[in-house]
C-alpha positions in Angstrom: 22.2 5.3 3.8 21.6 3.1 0.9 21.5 3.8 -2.5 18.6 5.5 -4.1 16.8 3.8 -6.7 15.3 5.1 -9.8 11.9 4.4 -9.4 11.6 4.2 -13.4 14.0 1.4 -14.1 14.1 -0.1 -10.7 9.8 -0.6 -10.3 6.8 -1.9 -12.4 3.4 -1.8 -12.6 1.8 -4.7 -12.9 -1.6 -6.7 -11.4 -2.3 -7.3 -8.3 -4.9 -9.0 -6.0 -6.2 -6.1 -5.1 -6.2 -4.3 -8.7 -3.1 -2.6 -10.1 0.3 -2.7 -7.9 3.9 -1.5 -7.8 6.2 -4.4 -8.1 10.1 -4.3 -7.4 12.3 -5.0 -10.5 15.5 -5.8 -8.4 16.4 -6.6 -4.8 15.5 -3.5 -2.5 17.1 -3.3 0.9 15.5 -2.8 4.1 15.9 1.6 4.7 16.4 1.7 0.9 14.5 4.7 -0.5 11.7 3.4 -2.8 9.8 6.3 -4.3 8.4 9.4 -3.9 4.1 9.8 -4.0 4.2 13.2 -5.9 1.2 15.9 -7.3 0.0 18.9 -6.9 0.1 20.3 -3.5 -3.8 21.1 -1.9 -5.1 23.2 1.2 -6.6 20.7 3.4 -10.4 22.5 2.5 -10.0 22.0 -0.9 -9.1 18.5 -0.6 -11.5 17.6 1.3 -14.1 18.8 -1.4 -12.9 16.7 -3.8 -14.1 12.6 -4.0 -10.5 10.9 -4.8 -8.7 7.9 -3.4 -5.4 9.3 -3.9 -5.3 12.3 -2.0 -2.3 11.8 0.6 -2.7 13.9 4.2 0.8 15.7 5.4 -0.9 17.0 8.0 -3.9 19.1 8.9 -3.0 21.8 6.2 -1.4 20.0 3.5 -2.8 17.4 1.3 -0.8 15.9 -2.0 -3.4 14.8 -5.0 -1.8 12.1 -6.4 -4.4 11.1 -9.0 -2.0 11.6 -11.7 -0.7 8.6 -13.7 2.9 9.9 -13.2 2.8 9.0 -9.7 4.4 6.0 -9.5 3.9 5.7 -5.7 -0.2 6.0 -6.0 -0.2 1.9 -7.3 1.0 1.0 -3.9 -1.5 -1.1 -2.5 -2.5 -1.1 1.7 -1.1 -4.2 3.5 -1.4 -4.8 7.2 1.8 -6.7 7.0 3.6 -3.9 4.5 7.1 -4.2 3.3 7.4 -0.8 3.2 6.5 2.6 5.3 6.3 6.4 4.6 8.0 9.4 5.8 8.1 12.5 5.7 10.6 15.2 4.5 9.4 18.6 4.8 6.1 18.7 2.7 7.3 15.6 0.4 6.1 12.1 0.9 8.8 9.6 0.7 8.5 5.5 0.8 11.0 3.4 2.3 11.6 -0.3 2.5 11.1 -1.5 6.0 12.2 -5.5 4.9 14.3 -6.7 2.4 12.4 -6.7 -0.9 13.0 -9.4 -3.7 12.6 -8.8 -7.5 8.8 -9.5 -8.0 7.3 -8.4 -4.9 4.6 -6.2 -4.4 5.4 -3.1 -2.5 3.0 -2.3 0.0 2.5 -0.2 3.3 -0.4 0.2 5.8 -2.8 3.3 4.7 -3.3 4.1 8.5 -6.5 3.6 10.5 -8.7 6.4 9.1 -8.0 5.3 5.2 -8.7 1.7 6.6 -12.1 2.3 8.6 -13.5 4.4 5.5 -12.3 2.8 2.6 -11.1 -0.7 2.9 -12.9 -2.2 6.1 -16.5 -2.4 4.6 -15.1 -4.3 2.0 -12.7 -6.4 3.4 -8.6 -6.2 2.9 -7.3 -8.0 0.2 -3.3 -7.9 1.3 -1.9 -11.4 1.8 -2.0 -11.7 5.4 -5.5 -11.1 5.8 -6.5 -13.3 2.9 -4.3 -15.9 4.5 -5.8 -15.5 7.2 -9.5 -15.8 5.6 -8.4 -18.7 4.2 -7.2 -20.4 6.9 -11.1 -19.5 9.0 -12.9 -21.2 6.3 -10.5 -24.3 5.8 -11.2 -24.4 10.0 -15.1 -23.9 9.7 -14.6 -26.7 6.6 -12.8 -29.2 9.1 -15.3 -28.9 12.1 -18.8 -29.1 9.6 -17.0 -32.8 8.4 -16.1 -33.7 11.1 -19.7 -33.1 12.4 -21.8 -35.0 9.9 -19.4 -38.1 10.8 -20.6 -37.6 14.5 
């Protein structure tokens, strides 16, 4: 198992294209432990009461708040082409690089299907892929209106 990192030294936060991120400092290897998404520990029913983007699910009793500033792992932005996963040990969430990660990357992981369809789909992922991929749409829809009016 690679080494751990200390997510103070080792991690920044910094802007993003989709708001605020978590950026690597140095290079992170693929299984390397990243950082842990910490707060205070919620019943499911309470959690659901409360209106906040970073409450983390650990399953159908436990949810972890992670509103606070402290955690670090709460400016990791959704990707659907992530560099970087979750997992779980006991009741603590833990993130882990899934590709080799160079100094000055963003650090991102997929949010899972539920936080997607509720929270990201209506207004449309801003990770690179899929603004690649937007960009590539209207450069195509670009192409074929030119190449119309020369018709």
């Amino acid at each position: 198992m690679p080494a751990r990192l200390s997510p103070s030294r080792h991690l920044r936060i910094g802007r993003s294209k989709a708001g605020l991120g978590l950026f690597a400092r140095v290079p992170i290897k693929k299984g390397q432990f990243i950082v842990r998404y910490s707060g205070r520990k919620l019943r499911a029913e309470v959690a659901d009461e409360l209106d906040n983007r970073y409450m983390f699910e650990v399953n159908n009793r436990w949810t972890i708040d992670g509103s606070g500033r402290r955690n670090r792992a709460r400016y990791i932005n959704h990707s659907c082409r992530p560099n970087a996963e979750v997992y779980f040990v006991k009741h603590v969430i833990k993130i882990r690089a899934i590709k080799n990660i160079k100094p000055d990357d963003e650090i991102t992981y997929h949010y899972g299907r539920d936080y997607f369809d509720t929270f990201i789909k209506a207004v449309g992922c801003k990770c690179m892929a899929c603004r690649k991929k937007r960009a590539e749409i209207r450069s195509a829809r670009s192409r074929r209106r030119r190449k119309r009016g020369r018709a």
